[in-house]
C-alpha positions in Angstrom: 92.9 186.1 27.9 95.6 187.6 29.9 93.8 189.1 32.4 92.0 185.7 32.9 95.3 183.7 33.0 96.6 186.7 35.7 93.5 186.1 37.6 94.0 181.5 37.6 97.3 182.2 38.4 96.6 184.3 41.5 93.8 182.0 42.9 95.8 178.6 42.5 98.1 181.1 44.5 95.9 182.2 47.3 94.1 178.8 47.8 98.4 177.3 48.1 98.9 179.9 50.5 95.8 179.1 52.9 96.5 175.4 52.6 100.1 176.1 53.7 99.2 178.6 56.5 96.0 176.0 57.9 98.6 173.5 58.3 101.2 175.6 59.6 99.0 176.8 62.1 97.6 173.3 63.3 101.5 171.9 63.4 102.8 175.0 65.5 99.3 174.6 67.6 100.0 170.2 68.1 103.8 170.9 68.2 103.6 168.8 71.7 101.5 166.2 70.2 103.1 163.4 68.1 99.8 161.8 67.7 98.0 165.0 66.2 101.3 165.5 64.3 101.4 162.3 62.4 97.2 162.3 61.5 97.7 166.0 60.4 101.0 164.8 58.1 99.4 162.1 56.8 96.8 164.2 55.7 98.5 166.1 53.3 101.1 163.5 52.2 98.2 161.8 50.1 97.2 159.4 52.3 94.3 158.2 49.6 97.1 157.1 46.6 94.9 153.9 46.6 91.7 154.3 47.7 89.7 151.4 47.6 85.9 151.4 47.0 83.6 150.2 49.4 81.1 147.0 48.3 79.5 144.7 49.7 81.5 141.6 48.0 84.7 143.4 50.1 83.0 144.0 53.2 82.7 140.4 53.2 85.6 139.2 52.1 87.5 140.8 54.5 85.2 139.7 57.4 85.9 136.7 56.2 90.1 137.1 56.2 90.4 138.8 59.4 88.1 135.8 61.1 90.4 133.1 59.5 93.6 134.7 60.2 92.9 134.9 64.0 90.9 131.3 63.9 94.0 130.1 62.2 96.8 131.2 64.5 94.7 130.1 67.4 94.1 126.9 66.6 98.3 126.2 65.2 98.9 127.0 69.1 97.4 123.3 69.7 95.4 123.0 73.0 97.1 123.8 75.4 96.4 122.0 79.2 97.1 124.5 82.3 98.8 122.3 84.9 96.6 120.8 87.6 99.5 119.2 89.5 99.6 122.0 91.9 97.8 124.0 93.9 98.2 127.5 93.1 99.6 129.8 96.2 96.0 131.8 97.1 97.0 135.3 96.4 97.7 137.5 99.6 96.1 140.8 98.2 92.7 140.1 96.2 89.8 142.4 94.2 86.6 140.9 94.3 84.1 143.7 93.1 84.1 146.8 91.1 83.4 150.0 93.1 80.8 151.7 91.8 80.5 155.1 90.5 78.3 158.0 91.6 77.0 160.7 88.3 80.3 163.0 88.7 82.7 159.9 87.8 80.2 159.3 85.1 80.5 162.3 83.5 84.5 162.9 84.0 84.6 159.4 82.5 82.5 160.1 79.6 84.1 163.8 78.6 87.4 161.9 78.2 86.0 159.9 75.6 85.8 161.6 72.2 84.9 158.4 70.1 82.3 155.6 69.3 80.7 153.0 67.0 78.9 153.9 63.4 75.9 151.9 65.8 75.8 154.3 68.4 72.1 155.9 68.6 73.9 159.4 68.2 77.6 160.8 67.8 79.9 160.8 70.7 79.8 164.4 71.0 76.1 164.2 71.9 76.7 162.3 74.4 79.5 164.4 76.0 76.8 167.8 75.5 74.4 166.1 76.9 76.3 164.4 79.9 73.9 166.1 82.6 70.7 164.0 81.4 72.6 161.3 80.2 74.9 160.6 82.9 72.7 159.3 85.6 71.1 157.0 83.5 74.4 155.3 82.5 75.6 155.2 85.7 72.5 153.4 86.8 73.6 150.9 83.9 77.1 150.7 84.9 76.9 149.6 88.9 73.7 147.3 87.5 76.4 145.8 85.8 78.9 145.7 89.0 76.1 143.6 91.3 75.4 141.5 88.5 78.7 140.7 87.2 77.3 140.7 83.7 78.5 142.8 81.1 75.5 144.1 78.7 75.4 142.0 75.5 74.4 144.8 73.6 78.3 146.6 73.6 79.9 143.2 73.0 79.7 143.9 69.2 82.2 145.8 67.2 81.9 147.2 63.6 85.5 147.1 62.4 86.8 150.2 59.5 89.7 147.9 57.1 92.6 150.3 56.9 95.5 150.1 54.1 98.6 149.9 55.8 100.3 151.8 53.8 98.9 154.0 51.5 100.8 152.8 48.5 99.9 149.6 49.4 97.6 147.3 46.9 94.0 146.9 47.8 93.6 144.4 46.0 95.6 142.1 48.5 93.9 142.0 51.8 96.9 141.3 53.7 97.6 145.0 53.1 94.3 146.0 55.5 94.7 146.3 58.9 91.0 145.8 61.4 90.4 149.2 63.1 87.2 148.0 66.1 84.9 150.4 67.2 83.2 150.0 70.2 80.0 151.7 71.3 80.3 155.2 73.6 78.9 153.8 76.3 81.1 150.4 76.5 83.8 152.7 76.8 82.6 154.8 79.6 82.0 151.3 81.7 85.5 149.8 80.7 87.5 153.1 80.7 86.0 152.8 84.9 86.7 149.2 85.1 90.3 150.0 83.5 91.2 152.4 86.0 90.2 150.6 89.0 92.0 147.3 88.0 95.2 149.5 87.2 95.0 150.7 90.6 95.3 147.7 92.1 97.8 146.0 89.8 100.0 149.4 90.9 99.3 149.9 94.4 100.2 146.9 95.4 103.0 145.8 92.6 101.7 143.6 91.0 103.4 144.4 87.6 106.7 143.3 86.4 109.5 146.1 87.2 110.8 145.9 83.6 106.7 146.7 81.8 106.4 149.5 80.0 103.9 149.4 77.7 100.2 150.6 79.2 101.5 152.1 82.3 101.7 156.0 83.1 104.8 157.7 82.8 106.4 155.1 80.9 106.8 154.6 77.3 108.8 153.5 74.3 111.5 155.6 75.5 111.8 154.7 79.1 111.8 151.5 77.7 114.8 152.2 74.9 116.6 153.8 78.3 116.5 150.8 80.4 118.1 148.4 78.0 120.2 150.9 76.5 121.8 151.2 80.2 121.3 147.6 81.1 123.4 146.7 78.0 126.0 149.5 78.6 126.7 148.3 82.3 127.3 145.0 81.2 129.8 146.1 78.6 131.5 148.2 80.5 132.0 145.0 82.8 133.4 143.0 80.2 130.6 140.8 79.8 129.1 139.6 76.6 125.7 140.9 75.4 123.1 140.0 73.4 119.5 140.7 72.4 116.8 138.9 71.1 114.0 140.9 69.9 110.7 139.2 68.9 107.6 140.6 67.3 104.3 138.5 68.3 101.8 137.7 65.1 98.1 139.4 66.4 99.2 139.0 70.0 96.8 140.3 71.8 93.9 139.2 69.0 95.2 135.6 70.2 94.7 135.4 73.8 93.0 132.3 75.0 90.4 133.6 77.3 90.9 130.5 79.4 94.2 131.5 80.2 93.4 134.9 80.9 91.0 134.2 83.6 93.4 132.0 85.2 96.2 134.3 84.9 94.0 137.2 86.6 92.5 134.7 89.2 96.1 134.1 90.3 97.3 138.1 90.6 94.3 138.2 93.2 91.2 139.4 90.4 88.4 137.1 91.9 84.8 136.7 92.8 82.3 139.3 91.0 85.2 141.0 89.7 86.5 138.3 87.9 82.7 136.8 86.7 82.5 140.1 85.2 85.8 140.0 83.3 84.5 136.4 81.9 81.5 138.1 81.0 83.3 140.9 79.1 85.2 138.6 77.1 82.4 136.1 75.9 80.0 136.2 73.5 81.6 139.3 71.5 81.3 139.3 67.9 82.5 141.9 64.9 81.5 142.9 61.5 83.3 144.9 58.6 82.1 148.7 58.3 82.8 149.9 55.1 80.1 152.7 54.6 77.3 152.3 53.8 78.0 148.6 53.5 78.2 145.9 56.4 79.4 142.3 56.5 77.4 139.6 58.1 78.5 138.9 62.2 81.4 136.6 62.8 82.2 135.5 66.5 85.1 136.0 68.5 86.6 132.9 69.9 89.5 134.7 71.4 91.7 138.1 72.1 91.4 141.3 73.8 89.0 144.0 72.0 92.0 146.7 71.1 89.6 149.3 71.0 88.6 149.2 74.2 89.7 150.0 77.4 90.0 147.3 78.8 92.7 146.1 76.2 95.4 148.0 78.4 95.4 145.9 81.8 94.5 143.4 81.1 97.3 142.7 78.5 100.1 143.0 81.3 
């Protein structure tokens, strides 16, 4: 009995000292990556204290929450009538078509992605192996979609993962989930090259606000922190007053009238097939609840900016 106690002892020892060296080893090799960092800290911080279990009853249920909460806020914001007193000042610098891409873009475009949908014909990674046979055929797709200003209804829908929160939190209160989309591989590749197009214009000719620092390179959360940290500084140190007002929007971008999004993007100079092909993007989309292996029934989207796709980032500015 001793010699068997010795030996538990020594293997809860060994497999506590291969745990600890596995994750030391992928925190010294992500040291530069706070992203990496926190998915690796989570994972050994019991991240599953209250797992829920899947069914069909809560794929449902939470289709059926995250639809109303959205449906709800957008419909306490009244409707709204855009001003037709005036004629809008014609914008000196327009975009009125997508370039399209030749098979090298394609495949740049579609190594960067490392992601999809539970629908997807095949995991993302296939499609990144296989981006010599595959490439030219979406890229085909793509600048079809360009000339037509359509956006293939086939990648408007989104199967959405319900995450806790917090993992202490109660599943039993579906306030505590939060709607994770996922969006098809190959709707990414087309508005990951429609992203970086319309970014190029909004920057080359500047066309965003100075003080923006969300979705733009080399800015951040700190640049951000910086700029009023100095702004309120200087203003102290001149004797003036300061204050700050700091407000935190409900599903902001899940509540974006579409209406007023094509009219905002009409006005920074987004027009003719490039614009149609915006509208396209945003209509018709629809989402379900993914909670394997079950699957809530379809529920449209009336409004907002798919957050996981591309797209989300430019046209949020």
């Amino acid at each position: 009995m001793t010699a068997l106690k010795n030996a538990t002892c020594e293997h809860h020892h060994l497999i506590r000292a291969a745990k600890r060296n596995f994750f030391t080893d992928r925190l010294d090799k992500n040291s530069h990556n706070s992203r990496e960092l926190f998915s690796i800290i989570k994972e050994f911080s019991n991240p599953n204290a209250n797992a829920i279990t899947p069914s069909q009853d809560l794929c449902n249920s939470l289709a059926t929450f995250f639809h109303r909460k959205i449906t709800d806020l957008h419909d306490s914001f009244g409707h709204q009538t855009l001003p037709t007193n005036t004629e809008p000042t014609p914008p000196a610098i327009t975009l009125n078509a997508w370039t399209h891409i030749n098979t090298e873009e394609t495949k740049t475009t579609m190594n960067s992605i490392h992601s999809g949908a539970p629908s997807d014909p095949c995991p993302h990674f296939i499609f990144n192996k296989a981006d010599d046979i595959i490439a030219p055929h979406l890229q085909t797709i793509i600048n079809s979609s360009f000339s037509s200003a359509t956006f293939p209804e086939s990648w408007k829908h989104a199967e959405v993962n319900a995450l806790l929160k917090k993992p202490t939190a109660d599943p039993s209160d579906l306030k505590n989930f939060r709607p994770i989309s996922l969006l098809p591989f190959p709707a990414k590749v087309i508005e990951k090259t429609v992203n970086k197009q319309l970014t190029n214009f909004l920057e080359d000719n500047n066309l965003l606000d100075p003080s923006q620092s969300g979705f733009r390179a080399t800015h951040s959360t700190e640049t951000a922190l910086i700029s009023v940290t100095d702004d309120i500084r200087t203003l102290m140190d001149n004797g003036e007053t300061v204050a700050l007002i700091l407000l935190d929007l409900s599903a902001a971008f899940d509540t974006v009238c579409h209406r007023t999004l094509i009219t905002r993007l009409r006005s920074t100079g987004i027009q003719g097939q490039a614009l149609d092909w915006i509208a396209s993007f945003l209509s018709n989309r629809s989402q379900r609840v993914y909670l394997p292996p079950f699957r809530s029934d379809p529920t449209k989207i009336i409004c907002g900016i798919p957050q996981g796709s591309a797209r989300h980032s430019s046209m949020s500015t």
